[in-house]
C-alpha positions as CSV (number, residue, x, y, z in Angstrom):
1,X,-15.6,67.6,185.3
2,X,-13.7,70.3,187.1
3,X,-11.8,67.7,189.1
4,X,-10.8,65.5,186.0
5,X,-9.4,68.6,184.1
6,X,-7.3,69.5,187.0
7,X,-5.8,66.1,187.5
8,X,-5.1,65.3,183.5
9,X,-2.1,67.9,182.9
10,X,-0.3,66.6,185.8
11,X,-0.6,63.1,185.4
12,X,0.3,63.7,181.5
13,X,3.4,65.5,182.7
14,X,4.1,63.0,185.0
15,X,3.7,60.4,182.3
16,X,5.9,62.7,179.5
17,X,8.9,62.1,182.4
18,X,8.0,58.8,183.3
19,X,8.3,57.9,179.1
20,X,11.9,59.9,178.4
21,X,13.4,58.1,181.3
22,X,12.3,54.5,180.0
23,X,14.1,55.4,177.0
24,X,16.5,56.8,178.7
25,X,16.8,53.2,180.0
26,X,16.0,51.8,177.4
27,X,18.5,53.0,175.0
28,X,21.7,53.6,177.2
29,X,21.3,52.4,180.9
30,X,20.2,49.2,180.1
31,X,22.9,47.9,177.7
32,X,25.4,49.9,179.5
33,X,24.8,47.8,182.5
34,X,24.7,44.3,180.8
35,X,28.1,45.7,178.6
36,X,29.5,46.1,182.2
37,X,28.5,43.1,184.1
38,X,30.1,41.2,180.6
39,X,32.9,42.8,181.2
40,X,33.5,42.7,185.3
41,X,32.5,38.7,185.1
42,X,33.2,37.3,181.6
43,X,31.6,33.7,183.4
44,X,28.3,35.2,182.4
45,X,29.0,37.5,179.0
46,X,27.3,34.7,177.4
47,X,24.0,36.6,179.1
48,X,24.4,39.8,178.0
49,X,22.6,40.3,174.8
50,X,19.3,37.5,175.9
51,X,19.5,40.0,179.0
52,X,19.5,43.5,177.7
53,X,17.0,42.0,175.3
54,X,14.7,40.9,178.3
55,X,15.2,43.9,179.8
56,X,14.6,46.4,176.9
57,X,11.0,44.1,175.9
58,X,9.6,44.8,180.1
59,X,11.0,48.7,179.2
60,X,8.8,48.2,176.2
61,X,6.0,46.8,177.6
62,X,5.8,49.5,180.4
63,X,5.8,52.1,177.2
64,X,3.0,50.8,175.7
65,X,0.9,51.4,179.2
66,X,1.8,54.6,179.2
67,X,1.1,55.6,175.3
68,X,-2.3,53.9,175.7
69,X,-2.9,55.8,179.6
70,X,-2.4,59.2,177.7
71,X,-4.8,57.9,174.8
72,X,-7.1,57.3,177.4
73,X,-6.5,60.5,179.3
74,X,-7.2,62.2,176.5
75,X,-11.0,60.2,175.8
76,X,-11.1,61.6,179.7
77,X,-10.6,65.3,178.0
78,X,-13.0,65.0,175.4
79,X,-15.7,63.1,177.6
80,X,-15.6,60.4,175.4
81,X,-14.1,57.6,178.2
82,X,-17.3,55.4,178.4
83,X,-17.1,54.6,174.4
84,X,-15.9,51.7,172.8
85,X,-12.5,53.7,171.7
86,X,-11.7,53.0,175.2
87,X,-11.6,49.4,175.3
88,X,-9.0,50.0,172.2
89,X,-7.0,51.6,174.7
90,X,-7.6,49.1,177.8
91,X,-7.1,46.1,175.6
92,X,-3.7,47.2,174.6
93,X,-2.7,47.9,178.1
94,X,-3.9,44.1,179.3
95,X,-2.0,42.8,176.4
96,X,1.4,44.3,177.6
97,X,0.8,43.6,181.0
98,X,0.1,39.8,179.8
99,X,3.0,39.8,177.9
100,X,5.7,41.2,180.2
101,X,3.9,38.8,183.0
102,X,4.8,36.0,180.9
103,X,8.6,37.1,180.1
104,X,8.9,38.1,184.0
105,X,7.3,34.1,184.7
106,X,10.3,32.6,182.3
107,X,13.1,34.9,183.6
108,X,11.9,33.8,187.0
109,X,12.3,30.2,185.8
110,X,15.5,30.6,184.2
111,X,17.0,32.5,187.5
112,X,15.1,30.1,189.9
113,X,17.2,27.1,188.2
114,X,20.4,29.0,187.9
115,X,20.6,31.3,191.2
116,X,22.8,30.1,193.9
117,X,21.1,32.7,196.1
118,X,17.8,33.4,197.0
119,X,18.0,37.0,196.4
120,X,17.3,38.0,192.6
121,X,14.6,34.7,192.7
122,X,12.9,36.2,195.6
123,X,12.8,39.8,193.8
124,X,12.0,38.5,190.8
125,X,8.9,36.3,192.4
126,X,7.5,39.7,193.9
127,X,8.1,41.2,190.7
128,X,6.0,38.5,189.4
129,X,3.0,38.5,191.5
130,X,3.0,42.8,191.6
131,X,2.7,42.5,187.7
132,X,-0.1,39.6,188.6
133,X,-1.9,42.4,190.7
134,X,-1.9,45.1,188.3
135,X,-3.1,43.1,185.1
136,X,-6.2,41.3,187.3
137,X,-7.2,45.0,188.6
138,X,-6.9,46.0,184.9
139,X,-9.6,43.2,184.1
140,X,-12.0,43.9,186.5
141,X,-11.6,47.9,185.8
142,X,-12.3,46.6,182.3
143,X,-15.1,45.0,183.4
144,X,-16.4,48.4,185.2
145,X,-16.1,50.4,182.4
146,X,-18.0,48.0,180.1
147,X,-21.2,48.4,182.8
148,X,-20.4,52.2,182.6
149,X,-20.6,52.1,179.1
150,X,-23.8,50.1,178.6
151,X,-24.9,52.3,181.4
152,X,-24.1,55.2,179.6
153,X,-25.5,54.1,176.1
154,X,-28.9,53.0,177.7
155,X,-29.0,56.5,179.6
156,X,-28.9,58.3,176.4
157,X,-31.0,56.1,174.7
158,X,-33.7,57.5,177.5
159,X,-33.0,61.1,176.9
């Protein structure tokens, strides 16, 4: 898989960046922000730490899918993708994207209630349904590779 070789390295670079920046996030943009909106509107300092909490668990989450993309990239290396280490792999990913989904659907609530503009709600409520997107195209991919893998398994049974 000449194609699959050539498209790995880059997308495991790209990953690599994509992973110091989240804790580059994680770790000092992130609380730096929340310190500074504490300190620029002390009406809301009460939110800082459930906030920066919030925040760093999504930064989290978004980790996890892309620890468990490289594991899977590298089952794409070895030729190994349509086995049942995958699904290892996939589950984790679904589970993250479950779990943010459901802090995203309570930080939506809690703004929703609390906003007195529509602005954060509204970006929060595409935020909501984007995260909706990607973990129902994750289940049906699921789906697809569990048919590849059957495939795959009663394909070498044959040979």
């Amino acid at each position: 898989m000449v194609i699959d070789s050539r498209a790995v390295l880059p997308l495991k670079l790209f990953l690599l960046g994509l992973f110091g920046i989240l804790v580059v996030f994680q770790t000092l943009s992130l609380p730096g922000q929340f310190a500074y909106m504490a300190k620029e509107s002390p009406d809301d300092a009460h939110l800082r730490w459930p906030l920066t909490a919030v925040a760093v668990f999504l930064v989290l989450c978004a980790q996890v899918v892309i620890v468990s993309t490289w594991k899977l990239l590298g089952l794409v290396q070895k030729d190994r993708i349509f086995s049942n280490a995958a699904f290892v792999w996939v589950d984790a990913i679904l589970w993250a994207i479950a779990t943010g989904w459901l802090v995203l659907v309570g930080l939506l609530g809690f703004v929703g209630f609390n906003a007195d503009d529509p602005g954060m709600p509204m970006l929060l409520f595409l935020l909501v349904m984007a995260v909706a997107v990607v973990g129902l195209l994750m289940v049906v991919m699921r789906a697809l590779l569990r048919q590849a893998t059957a495939l795959r398994t009663d394909m070498e049974a044959v040979i």
